[in-house]
C-alpha positions, 0 to 999 in steps of 0.5 A: 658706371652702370648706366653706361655700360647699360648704355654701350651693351644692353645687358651687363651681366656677360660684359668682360672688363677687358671689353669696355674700353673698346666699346667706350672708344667704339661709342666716343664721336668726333663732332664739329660746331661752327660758331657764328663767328666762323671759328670751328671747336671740336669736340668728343662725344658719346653717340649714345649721350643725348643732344644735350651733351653737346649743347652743353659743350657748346653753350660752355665754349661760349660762356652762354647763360642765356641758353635757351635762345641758341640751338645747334643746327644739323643737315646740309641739304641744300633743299631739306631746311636744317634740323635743331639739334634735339636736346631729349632725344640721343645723338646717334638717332639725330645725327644720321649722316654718321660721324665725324659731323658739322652743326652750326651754332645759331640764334634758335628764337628771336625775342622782339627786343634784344636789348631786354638780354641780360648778357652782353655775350648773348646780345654779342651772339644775336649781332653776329646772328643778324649780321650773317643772315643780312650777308647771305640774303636770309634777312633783307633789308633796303639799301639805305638801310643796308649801308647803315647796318655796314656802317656799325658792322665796321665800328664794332669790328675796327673801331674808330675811323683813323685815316692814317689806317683806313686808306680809300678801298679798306673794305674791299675783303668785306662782305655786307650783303650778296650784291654790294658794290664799290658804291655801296662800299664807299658809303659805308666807309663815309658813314663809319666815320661818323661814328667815331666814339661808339663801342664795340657794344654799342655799335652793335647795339644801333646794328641789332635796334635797326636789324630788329625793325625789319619785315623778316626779321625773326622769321626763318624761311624753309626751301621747297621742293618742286614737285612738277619737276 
């Protein structure tokens, strides 16, 4: 108690006790993560508490063990690249673009072979990671190779092919990568018959051992600013 009230009021010696219940509300913050798999938890905070708090909370909602390879990401600017989530520093000095916010939950450091994970969760984390950076062009890849990594995205979320289910077109709603097309579709419904048998883990990880060889793989790219303009 004493630390909080250092906390919330510098010196306690003069602090009512009728006032603590309006500097605790005063102080408590609404904060949003957005996983990897595009679900939205929210959570309550102290802005004086330290980074470490929410990612706590975070890592708690997930069931991670493996802490050390996952981070929270905050700043929207399209151009600034977005900012870890420092665990020693205090909310209220990170999170200056005030409260209720948005971070995002995202893979921090990549290791060269995932497969050496010890929790399935968090190889299931890495997979979502990679999977949402080939979609939105982060991490690129040739088409062949695009359409195989498809292919097990498919398996791992659907399951085996079952024609009585999956009619011509039932990825249409399906997003890959930035500029696929009905051809590039039609390929990965091909190929995702031929995977029949493979399990959720498993098919992610042929997706995670194919995504892990590519150039940029690991490799976070910073947007600029042009400075003649």
């Amino acid at each position: 108690m004493t630390s909080r009230l250092r906390a919330l009021g510098g010196r306690i010696n003069n602090t009512r006790t009728s006032e603590l219940p309006k500097e605790k509300t005063r102080s408590e913050v609404i904060c949003s993560i957005r996983f990897l798999d595009g679900l939205v938890q929210t959570f309550k905070v102290n802005k004086q508490d330290l980074g470490q708090s929410l990612l706590d909370m975070a890592y708690g909602h997930l069931g991670v063990t493996e802490k050390e390879y996952f981070g929270l990401q905050h700043g929207d600017d399209p151009v600034d690249s977005p900012r870890w989530l420092e665990a020693s520093k205090p909310l209220r000095k990170q999170l200056k673009g005030g409260f209720p916010c948005t971070l995002h939950f995202r893979v921090r450091y990549f290791i060269p072979d995932p497969n050496t994970l010890q929790q399935e969760q968090t190889r299931h984390l890495y997979f979502l990671q990679l999977k949402m950076d080939v979609c939105e062009g982060r991490l690129t890849c040739p088409l062949n190779s695009a359409v195989v990594l498809a292919s097990y995205a498919v398996q791992s979320h659907f399951g085996d092919f079952n024609s009585s289910i999956h009619h011509p077109g039932y990825l249409a709603d399906s997003q890959f990568i930035p500029d696929q097309n009905d051809d590039f579709l039609s390929k990965v419904e091909s190929l995702h018959e031929q995977h029949s048998g493979l399990k959720q883990s498993e098919a992610e990880s042929c997706y995670i051992n194919i995504a892990r060889t590519l150039d940029f793989y690991g490799v976070e790219l910073h947007g600029g600013r042009d400075l003649h303009n």
